[in-house]
C-alpha positions as a printed Julia matrix, in Angstrom:
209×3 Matrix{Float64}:
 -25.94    6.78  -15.32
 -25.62    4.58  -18.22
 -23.9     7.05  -20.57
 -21.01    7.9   -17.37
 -19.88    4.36  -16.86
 -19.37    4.38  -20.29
 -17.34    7.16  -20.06
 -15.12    6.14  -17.23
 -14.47    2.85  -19.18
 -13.01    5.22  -21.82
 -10.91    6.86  -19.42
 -10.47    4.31  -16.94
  -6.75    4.85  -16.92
  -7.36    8.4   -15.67
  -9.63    6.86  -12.99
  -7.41    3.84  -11.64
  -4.99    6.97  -11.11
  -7.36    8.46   -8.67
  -7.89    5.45   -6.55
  -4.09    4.44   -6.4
  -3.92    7.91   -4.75
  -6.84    7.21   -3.04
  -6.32    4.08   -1.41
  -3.17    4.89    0.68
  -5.4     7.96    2.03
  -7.88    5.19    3.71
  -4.88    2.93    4.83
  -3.57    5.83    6.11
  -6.38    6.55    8.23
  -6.74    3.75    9.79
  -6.09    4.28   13.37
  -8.54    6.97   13.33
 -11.21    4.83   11.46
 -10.17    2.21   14.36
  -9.99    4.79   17.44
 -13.83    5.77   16.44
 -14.66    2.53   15.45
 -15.15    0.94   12.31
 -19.23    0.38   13.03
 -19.67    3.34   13.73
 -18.7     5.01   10.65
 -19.84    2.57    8.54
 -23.46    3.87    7.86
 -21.83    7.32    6.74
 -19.01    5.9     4.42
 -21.73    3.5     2.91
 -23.5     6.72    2.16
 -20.82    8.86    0.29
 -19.63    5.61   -1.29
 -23.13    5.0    -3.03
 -23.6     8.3    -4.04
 -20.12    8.35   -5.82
 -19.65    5.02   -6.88
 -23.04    5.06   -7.48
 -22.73    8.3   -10.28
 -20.06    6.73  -11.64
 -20.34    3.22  -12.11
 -23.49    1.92  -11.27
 -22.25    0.72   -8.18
 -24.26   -2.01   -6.97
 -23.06   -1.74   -3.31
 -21.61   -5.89   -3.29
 -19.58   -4.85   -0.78
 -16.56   -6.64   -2.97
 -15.71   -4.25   -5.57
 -13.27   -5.87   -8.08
 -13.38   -2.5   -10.42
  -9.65   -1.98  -10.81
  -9.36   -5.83  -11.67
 -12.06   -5.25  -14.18
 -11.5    -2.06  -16.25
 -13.79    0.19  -14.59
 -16.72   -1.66  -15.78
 -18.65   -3.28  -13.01
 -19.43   -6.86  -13.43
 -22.63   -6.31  -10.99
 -24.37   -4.67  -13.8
 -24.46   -8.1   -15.57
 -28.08   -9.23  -15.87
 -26.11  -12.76  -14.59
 -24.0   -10.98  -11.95
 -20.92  -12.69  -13.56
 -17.93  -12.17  -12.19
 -15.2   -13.71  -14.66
 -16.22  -13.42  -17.67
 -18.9   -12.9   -20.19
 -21.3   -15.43  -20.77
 -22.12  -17.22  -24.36
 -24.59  -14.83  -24.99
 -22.88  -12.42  -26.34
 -24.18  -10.28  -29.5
 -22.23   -9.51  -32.85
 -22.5    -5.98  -31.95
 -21.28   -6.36  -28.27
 -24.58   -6.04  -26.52
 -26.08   -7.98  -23.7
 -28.31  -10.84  -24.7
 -30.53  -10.13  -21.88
 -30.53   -6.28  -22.28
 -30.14   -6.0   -25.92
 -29.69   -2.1   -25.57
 -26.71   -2.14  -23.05
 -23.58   -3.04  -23.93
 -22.44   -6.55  -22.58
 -20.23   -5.32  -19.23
 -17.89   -7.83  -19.95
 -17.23   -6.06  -23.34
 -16.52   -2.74  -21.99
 -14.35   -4.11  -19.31
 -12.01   -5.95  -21.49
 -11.77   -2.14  -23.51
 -11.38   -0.19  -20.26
  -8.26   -3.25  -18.91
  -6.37   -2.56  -22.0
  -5.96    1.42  -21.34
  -4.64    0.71  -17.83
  -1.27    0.34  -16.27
  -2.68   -2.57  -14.08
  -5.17   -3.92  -17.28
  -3.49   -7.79  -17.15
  -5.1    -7.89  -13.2
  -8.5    -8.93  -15.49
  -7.09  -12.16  -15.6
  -7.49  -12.84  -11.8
 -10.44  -15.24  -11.19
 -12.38  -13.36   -8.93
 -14.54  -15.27   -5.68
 -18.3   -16.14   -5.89
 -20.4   -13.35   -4.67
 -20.29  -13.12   -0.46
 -24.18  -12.11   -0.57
 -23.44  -11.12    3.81
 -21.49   -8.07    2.81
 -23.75   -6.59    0.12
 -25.07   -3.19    0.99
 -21.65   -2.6     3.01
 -18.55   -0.49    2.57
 -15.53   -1.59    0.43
 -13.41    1.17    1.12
 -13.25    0.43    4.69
 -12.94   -3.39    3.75
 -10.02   -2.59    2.03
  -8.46   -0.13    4.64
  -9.07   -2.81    7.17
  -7.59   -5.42    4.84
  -4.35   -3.63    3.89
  -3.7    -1.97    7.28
  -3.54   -5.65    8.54
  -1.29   -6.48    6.1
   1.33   -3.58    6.23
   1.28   -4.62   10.17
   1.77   -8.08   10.0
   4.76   -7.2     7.12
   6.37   -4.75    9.37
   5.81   -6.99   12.66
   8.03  -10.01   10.72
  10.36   -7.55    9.69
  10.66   -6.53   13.14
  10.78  -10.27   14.62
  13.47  -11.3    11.98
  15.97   -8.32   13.47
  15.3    -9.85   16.38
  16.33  -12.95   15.91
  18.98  -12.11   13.78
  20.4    -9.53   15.88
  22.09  -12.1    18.75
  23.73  -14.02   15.66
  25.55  -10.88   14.14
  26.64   -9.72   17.62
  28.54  -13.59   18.09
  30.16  -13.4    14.54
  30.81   -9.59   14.8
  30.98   -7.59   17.63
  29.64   -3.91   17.8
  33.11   -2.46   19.02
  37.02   -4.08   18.71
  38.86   -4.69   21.92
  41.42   -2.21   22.91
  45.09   -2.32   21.6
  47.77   -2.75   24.01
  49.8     0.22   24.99
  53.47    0.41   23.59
  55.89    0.22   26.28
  57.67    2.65   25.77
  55.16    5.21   25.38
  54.94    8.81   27.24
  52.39    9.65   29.45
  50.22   12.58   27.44
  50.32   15.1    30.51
  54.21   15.15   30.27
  54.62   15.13   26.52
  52.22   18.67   26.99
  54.51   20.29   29.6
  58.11   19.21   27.84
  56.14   21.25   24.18
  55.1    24.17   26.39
  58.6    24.39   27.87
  60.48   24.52   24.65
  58.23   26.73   22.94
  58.59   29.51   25.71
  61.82   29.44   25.75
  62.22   28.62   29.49
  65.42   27.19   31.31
  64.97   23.91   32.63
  66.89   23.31   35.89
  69.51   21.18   34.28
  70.77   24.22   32.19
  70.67   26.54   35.22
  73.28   24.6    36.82
């Protein structure tokens, strides 16, 4: 497992593709995750989730995953569980002071934030560990998280219309008021009957007599 975190560091760019595609996918499918119920499909996503994130990254299952804020590399693995930042322990070579044969996590997450698009997020001073959501599933934390968002976003939207809507009506109406009829205009029925007439030809009784 060791060796293929180190390779998704390496190609972390490659890999924060996949989960930008990824991620609208759960939002996406959030009213079916909330029609069946988020408990209840909890146990299986926890168990794909750990067997992929697991493969790839060591995944420690914290329930908080800060991966694409940290170059692929997850901080979990730290002997310290630090979360911003390596610790003063450092080697000259890079390694862990605690695990002198792995590289220090901090290290390799620093490498894998400067091959992505999104690297400068490994400035963001991540939250203490919540210890009452290890063993759970982030993707459906985040699905939850960002399907609340997009609704609360497109409810304000839809309550600033609202509100705005009376105002523009006051200032603008929808539709002008009608213009006045000239006085000395000709009823449309008649003006059709006099073109008829001199098209055809026809004597009008005036030139009969």
């Amino acid at each position: 497992m060791y060796s293929v975190r180190r390779y998704v560091v390496r190609h972390s760019r490659l890999f924060e593709w996949a989960y930008d595609c990824f991620e609208p996918l759960l939002v996406f499918l959030d009213p079916v995750w909330s029609k069946v119920g988020y408990n209840r499909i909890e146990r299986p996503v926890v168990i794909a989730e750990r067997a992929i994130k697991g493969f790839l990254f060591d995944c420690q299952m914290c329930g908080q995953c800060v991966l694409s804020s940290t170059g692929m590399s997850c901080p979990m693995n730290c002997p310290k569980n630090l979360r911003n930042g390596p610790c003063g322990g450092v080697r000259e070579n890079g390694h862990c002071e605690v695990k002198p044969e792995m590289k220090c996590v901090w290290v390799d997450a620093w490498d894998g934030a400067s091959r992505m698009r999104g690297g400068d997020r490994i400035a963001t001073v991540q939250p203490p560990v919540d210890r009452s959501l290890e063993g759970s599933s982030s993707w459906l934390r985040v699905a939850r998280e960002r399907a609340a968002e997009k609704r609360a976003s497109e409810d304000a939207a839809r309550q600033a219309m609202a509100e705005a809507f009376p105002e523009a009506r006051e200032e603008e109406p929808a539709a002008a008021p009608l213009a006045t009829e000239p006085p000395n205009a000709q009823p449309l029925q008649s003006t059709v009957e006099s073109t008829t007439v001199m098209d055809t030809g026809a004597e009008t009784p005036a030139g009969r007599a």
